[in-house]
C-alpha positions as CSV (number, residue, x, y, z in Angstrom):
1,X,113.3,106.0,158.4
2,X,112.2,109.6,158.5
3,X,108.5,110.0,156.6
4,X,106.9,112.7,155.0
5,X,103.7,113.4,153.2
6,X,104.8,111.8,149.9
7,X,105.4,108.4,152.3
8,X,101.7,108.8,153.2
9,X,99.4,110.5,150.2
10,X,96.8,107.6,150.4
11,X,95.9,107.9,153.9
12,X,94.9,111.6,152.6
13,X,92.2,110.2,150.0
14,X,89.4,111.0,152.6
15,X,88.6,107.3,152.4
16,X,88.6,107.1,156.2
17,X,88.4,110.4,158.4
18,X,91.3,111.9,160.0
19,X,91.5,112.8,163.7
20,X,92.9,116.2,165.1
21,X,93.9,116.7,168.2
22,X,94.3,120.4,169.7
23,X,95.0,122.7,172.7
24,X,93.3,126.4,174.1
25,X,96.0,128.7,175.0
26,X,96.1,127.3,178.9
27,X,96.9,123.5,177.1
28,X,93.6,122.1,177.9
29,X,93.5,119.3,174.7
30,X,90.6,118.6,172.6
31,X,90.2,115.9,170.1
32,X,88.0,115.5,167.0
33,X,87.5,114.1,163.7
34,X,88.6,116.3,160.7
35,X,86.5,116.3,157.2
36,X,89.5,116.8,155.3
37,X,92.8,116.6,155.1
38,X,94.5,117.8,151.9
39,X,98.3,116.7,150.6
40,X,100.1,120.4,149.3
41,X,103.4,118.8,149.3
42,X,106.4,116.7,151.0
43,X,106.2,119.2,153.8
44,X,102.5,121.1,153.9
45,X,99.0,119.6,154.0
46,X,95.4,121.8,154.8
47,X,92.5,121.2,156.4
48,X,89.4,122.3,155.7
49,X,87.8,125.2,157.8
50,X,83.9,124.7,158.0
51,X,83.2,125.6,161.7
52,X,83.8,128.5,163.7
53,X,83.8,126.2,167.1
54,X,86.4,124.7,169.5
55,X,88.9,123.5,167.1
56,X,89.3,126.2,165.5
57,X,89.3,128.9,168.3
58,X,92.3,126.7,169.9
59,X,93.6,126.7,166.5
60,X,94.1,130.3,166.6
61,X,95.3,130.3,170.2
62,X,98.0,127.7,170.0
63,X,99.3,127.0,166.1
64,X,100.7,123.5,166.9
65,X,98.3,120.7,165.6
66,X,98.5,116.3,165.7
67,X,96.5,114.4,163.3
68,X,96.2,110.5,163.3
69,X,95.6,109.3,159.7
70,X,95.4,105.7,158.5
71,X,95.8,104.0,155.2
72,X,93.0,102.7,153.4
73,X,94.5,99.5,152.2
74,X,96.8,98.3,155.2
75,X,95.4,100.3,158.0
76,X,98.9,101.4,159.4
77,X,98.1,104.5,161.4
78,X,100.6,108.0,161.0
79,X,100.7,110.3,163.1
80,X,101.4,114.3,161.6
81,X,102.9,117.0,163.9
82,X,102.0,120.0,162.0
83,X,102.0,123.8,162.8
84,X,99.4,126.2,161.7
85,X,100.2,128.8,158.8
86,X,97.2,130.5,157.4
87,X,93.9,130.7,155.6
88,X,93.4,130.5,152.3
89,X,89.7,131.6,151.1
90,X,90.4,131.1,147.7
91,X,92.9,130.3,145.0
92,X,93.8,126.8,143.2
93,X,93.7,125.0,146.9
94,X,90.9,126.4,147.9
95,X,89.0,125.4,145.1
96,X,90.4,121.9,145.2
97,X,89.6,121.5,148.6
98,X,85.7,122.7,148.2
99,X,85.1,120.6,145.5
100,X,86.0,117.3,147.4
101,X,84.5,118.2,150.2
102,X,81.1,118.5,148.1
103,X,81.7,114.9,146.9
104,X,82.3,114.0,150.6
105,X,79.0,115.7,152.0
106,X,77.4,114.7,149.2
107,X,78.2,110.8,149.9
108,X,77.6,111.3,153.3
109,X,74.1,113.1,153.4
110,X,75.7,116.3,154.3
111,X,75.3,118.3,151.7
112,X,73.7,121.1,153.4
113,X,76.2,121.0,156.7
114,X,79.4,120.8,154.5
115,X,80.1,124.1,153.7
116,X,84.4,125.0,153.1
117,X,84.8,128.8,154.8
118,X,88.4,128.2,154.2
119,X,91.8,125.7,153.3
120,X,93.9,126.4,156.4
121,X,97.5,125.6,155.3
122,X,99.9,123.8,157.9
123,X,103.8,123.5,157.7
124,X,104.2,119.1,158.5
125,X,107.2,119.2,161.0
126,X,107.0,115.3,161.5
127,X,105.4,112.3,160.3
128,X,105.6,108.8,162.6
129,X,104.3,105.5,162.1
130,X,102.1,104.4,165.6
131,X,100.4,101.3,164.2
132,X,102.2,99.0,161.4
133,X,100.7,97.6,158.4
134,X,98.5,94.7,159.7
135,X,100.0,92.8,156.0
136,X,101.8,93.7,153.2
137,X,100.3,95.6,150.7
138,X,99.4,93.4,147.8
139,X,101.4,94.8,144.6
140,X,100.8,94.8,141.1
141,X,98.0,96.8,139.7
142,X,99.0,99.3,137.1
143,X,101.9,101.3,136.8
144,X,101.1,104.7,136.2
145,X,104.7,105.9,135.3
146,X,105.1,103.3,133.0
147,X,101.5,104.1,131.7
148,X,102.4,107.9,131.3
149,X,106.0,107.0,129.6
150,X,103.8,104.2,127.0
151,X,101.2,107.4,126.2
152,X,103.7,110.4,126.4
153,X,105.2,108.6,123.4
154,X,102.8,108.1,121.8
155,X,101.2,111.8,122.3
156,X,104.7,112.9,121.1
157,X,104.4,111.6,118.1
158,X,101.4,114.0,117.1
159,X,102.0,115.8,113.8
160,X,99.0,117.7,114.3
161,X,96.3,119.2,116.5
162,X,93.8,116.8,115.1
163,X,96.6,113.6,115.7
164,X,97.3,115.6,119.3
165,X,93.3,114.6,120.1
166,X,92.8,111.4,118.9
167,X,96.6,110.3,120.4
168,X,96.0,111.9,123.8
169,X,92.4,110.2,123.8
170,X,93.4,107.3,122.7
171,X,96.4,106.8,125.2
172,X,94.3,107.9,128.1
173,X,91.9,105.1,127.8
174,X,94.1,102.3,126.7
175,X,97.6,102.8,128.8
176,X,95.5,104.3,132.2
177,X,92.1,101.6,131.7
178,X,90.2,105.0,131.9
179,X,87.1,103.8,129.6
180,X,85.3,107.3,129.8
181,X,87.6,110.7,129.1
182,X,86.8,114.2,126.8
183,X,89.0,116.5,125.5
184,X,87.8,120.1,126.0
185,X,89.5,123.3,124.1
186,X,89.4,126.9,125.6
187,X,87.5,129.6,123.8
188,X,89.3,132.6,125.6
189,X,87.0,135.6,124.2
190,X,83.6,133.5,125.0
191,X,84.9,132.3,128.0
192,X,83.8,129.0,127.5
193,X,84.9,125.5,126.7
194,X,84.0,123.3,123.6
195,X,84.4,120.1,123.6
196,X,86.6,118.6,120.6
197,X,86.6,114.8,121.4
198,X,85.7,111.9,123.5
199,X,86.1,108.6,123.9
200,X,83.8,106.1,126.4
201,X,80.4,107.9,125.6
202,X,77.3,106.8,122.9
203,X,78.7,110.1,120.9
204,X,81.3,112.0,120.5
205,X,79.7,115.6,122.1
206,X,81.8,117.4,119.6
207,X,80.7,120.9,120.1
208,X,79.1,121.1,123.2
209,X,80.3,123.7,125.2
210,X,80.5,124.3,129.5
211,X,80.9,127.7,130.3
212,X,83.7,128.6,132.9
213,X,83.0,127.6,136.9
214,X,80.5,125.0,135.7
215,X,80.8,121.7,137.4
216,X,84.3,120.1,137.7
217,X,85.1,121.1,134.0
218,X,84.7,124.8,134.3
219,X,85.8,125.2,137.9
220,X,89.6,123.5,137.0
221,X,89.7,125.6,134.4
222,X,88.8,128.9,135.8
223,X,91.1,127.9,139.1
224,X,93.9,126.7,136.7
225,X,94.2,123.3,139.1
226,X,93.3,119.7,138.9
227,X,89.9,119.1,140.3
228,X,89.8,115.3,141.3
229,X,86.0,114.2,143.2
230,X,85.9,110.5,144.3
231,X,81.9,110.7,145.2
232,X,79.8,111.7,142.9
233,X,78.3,115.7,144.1
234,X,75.1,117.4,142.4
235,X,76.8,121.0,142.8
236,X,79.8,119.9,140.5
237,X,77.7,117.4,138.1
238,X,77.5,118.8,134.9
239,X,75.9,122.0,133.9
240,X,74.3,121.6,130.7
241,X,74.5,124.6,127.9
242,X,71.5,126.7,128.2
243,X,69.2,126.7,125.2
244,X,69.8,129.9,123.4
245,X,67.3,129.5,120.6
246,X,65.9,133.0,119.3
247,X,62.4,134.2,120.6
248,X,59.8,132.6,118.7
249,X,62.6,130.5,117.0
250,X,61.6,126.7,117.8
251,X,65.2,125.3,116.2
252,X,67.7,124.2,118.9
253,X,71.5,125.6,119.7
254,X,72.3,123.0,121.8
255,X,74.9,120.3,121.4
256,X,74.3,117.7,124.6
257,X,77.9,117.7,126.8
258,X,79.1,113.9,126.7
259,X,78.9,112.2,130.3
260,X,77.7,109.9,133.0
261,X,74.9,110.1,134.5
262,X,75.6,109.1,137.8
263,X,79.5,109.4,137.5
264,X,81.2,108.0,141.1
265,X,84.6,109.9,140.5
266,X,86.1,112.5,138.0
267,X,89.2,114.3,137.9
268,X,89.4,116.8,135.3
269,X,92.9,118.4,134.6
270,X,93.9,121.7,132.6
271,X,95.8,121.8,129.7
272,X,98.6,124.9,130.3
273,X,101.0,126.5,128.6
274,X,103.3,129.4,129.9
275,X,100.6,130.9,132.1
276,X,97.8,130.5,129.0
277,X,95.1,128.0,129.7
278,X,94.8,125.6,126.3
279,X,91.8,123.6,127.5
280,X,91.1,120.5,129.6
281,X,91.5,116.8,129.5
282,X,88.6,115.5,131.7
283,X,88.3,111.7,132.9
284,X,85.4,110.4,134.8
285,X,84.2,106.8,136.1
286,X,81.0,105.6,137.6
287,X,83.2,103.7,140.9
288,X,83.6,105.8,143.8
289,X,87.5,106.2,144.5
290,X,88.6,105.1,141.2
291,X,91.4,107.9,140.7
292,X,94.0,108.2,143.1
293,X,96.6,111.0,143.7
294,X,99.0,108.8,141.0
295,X,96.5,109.1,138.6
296,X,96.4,112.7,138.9
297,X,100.0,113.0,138.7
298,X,100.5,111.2,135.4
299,X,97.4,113.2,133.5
300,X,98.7,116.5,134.8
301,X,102.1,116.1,133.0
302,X,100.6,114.5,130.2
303,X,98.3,117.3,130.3
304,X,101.2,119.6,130.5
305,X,103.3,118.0,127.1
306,X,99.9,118.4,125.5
307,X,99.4,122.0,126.4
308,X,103.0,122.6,124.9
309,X,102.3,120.7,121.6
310,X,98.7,122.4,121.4
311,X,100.2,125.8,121.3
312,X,102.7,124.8,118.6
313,X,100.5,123.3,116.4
314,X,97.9,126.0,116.9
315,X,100.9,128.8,116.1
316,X,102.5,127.3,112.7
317,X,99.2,125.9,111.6
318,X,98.2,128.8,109.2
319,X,101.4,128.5,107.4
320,X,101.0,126.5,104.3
321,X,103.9,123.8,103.4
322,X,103.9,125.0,100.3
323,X,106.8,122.4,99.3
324,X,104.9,119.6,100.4
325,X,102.6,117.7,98.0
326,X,99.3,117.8,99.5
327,X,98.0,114.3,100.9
328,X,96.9,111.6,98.7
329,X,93.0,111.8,98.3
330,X,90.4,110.8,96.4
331,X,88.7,114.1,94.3
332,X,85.9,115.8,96.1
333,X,82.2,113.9,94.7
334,X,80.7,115.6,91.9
335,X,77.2,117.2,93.1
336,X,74.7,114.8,92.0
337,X,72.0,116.8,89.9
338,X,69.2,114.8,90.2
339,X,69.8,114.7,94.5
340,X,67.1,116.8,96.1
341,X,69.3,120.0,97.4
342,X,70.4,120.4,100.8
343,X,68.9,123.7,102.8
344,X,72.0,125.2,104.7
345,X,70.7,128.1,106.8
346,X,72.9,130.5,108.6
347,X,71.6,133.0,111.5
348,X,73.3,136.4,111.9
349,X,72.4,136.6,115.4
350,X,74.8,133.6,116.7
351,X,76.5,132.4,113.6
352,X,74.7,128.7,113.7
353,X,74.3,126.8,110.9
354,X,71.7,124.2,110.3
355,X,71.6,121.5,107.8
356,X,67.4,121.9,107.5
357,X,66.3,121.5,111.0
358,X,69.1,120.3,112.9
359,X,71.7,122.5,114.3
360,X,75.2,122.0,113.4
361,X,77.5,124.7,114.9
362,X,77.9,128.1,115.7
363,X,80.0,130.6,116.6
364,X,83.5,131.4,114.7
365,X,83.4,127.8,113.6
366,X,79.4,128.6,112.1
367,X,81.4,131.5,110.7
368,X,84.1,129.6,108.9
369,X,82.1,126.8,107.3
370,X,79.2,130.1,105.8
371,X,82.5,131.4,104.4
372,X,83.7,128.6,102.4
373,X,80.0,127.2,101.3
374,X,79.1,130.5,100.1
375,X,82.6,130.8,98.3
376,X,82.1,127.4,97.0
377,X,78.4,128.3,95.9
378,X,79.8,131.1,94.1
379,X,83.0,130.0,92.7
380,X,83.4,126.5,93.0
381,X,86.1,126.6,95.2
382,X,86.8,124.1,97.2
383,X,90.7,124.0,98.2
384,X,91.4,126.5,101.1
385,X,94.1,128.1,103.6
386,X,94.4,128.2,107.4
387,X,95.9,131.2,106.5
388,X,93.5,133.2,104.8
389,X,90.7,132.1,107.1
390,X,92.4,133.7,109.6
391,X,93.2,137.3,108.0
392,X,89.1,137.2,106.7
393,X,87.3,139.9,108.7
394,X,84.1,138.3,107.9
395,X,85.2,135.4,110.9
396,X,85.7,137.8,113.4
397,X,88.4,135.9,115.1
398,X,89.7,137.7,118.9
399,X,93.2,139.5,118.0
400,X,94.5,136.9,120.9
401,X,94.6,133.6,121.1
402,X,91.8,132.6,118.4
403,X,92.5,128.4,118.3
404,X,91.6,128.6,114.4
405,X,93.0,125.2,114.4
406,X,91.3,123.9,117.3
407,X,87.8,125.5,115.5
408,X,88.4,123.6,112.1
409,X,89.3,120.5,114.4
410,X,86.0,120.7,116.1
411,X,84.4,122.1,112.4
412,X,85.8,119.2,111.0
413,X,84.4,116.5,113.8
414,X,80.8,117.6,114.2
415,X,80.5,117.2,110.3
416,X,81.8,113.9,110.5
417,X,79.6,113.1,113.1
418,X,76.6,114.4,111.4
419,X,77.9,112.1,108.5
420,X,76.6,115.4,106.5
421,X,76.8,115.4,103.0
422,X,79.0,118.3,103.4
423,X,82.8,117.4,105.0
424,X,86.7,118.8,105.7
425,X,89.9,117.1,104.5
426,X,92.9,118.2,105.6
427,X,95.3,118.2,102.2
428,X,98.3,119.2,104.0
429,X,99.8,122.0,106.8
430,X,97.8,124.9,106.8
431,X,95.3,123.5,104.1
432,X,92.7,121.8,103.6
433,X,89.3,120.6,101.1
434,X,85.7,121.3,101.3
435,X,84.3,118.0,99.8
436,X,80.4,118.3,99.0
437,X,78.2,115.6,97.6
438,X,75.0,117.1,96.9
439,X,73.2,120.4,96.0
440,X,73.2,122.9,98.6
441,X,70.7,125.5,99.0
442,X,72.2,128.8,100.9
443,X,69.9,130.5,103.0
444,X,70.9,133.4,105.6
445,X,68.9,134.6,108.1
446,X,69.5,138.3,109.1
447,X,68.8,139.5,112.3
């Protein structure tokens, strides 16, 4: 039966190290162990590049490469004839390949000899088995393709961005077993990611935000690739947002990013959609070598249907359904008179809003909800349009790619998790109802 990569993916986990064997240009071989060795396809692997030294000067001299690699679960041993094709110093693979190898030094104590100079990319001209399974792998276990068919459904049947979150989250956790996974949307003119749901953590982290190339978050966004670490790595842990609070200004801007601790694996996988990065579905456990390459298969294409449905929702989502009723719900609470009033202050300089002392939001989204308690402060209004948040030049929305919907989304959560006094309801497409409860007292803050 002729093998190829596909045939094999598991014995490229890193679980147990691969051996290369090489020759100098007068065929004189040399054999050694290999860090790394990464699955590109049916028919190309890489291998990491961290040493200038024998290996790689024979390398150079004579392209044509063997490895011996074994599976982790039977121990059959493979033998790979491969040929050498080029460096690659940075890119999707590269950056996949250096953040593994991080979790690897890191597990190993070699943190500070681990260091990825480059993926070198091989063309796999044959794959033989030299050692047979010493038993039959045991079977069962879970299905991913049947897991990623149960959740895809379910995704599918979205009708909104906000049903896109809790659906995706939701099926992540219950079809995979995944009990710890966030749901990050991109903010393209900040350059940073906010975090819009989460399931598996003591809160929801609605709000946080992890700029671009920090920890495995940022970098799979940035690269546009799946970044999957099976050991846990301080240079990709997570980077906490830096405080931002005004000089002199004790109050704090910082919404703590959901997570482990001490997480043993994570695999964190972008949402995309015709070359436009939507965000990222992160998941994250605290056993080493929990996610395997089947796992990451199944979250990317789930990934990618969400990307697809994220854009549509996000681009018909300021057009009202005018024709629809809007949804049942109760009547917004009367302000009770005698309830002492709550102090909503809003800074210039950032666009955060606190309820008192506690921070709520910032940003566009600290922009939208000033907008409509100052409108409801002055007019009473409280029944309101995607679309005319939108066209308001007081919001300051980028002219591309603003995620209004994805804002109020997030808008909407981090009131619900402050179980404010003050809350969104969505009445229908493009609309939707600021409910207060209780005096408010507007205060703004100018620079």
């Amino acid at each position: 039966m002729t093998l190829d990569l596909d045939a094999i993916r598991a014995c490229l986990e890193g679980a147990i190290p691969g051996v290369m064997a090489t020759c100098d240009g007068d065929g004189t071989p040399n054999v050694t162990y290999v860090s790394q060795v990464e699955y590109v396809d049916a028919r190309h692997l890489a291998l990491s590049f961290q040493f200038f030294n024998k290996t790689r000067r024979n390398v150079l001299a004579n392209p044509v490469v063997e490895l011996l690699v074994i599976h982790p679960a039977h121990g059959a041993m493979y033998r790979v004839a491969a040929r050498y094709l080029r460096t690659e110093t940075d890119g999707a693979l590269f950056e996949r390949m250096k953040a593994k190898l991080a979790g690897i030094a890191s597990h190993t104590g070699m943190s500070g000899v681990f260091r990825l100079r480059g993926a070198d990319l091989y063309a796999v001209d044959r794959v033989d088995l030299v050692a047979a399974p010493r038993r039959e792998a045991i079977g069962g276990g879970l299905n991913r393709l049947s897991a990623l068919r149960r959740c895809a459904q379910r995704v599918a049947d979205s009708g909104d961005l906000d049903g896109l979150v809790e659906r995706l989250l939701d099926g992540v956790t219950e079809h995979f077993g995944i009990r710890h996974a966030m749901l990050l949307m991109f903010d393209a003119a900040a350059q940073r990611l906010y975090t819009v749901g989460s399931r598996g953590y003591g809160r929801s982290g609605a709000g946080s935000e992890i700029p671009l190339d920090a920890g495995v978050i940022g970098v799979a966004a940035r690269a546009n690739t799946p970044i999957r670490i099976n050991h846990a790595t301080l240079e990709y842990a997570y980077i906490r947002t830096m405080r931002e609070a005004l000089p002199g200004q004790p109050l704090e801007r910082e919404i703590p990013l959901p997570g482990l601790a001490e997480p043993g694996s994570q695999l964190a996988v972008p949402l995309a959609c015709a070359g436009q990065l939507q965000g990222v579905l992160f998941v994250e456990s605290p056993q080493d070598m929990r996610f395997s390459w089947d796992d990451e298969d199944a979250l990317v294409t789930l990934a990618a249907q969400a990307a697809s449905l994220a854009r549509g929702f996000q681009a018909c989502a300021d057009v009202p359904d005018d024709d629809a009723p809007a949804a049942a719900a109760s009547p917004p609470a009367e302000p009770a008179g005698a309830a002492a009033p709550l102090v909503v202050r809003h800074y210039d300089a950032d666009g955060s809003v606190f309820f008192g002392d506690d921070y709520l939001i910032k940003g566009v989204a600290g922009a939208v909800l000033w907008k409509l308690l100052r409108e409801h402060a002055r007019d009473g209004r409280t029944e309101f349009t995607n679309r005319e948040i939108r066209l308001s030049p007081e919001i300051g929305l980028p002219e591309v790619g603003d995620n209004l919907e994805a804002r109020l989304v997030l808008l909407t959560r981090r009131l619900a998790d402050r179980q404010a006094s003050v809350r969104l309801l969505k009445t229908g497409r493009g609309r939707f109802r600021l409910c207060v409860a209780r005096p408010l007292q507007l205060v703004n803050m100018p620079r």
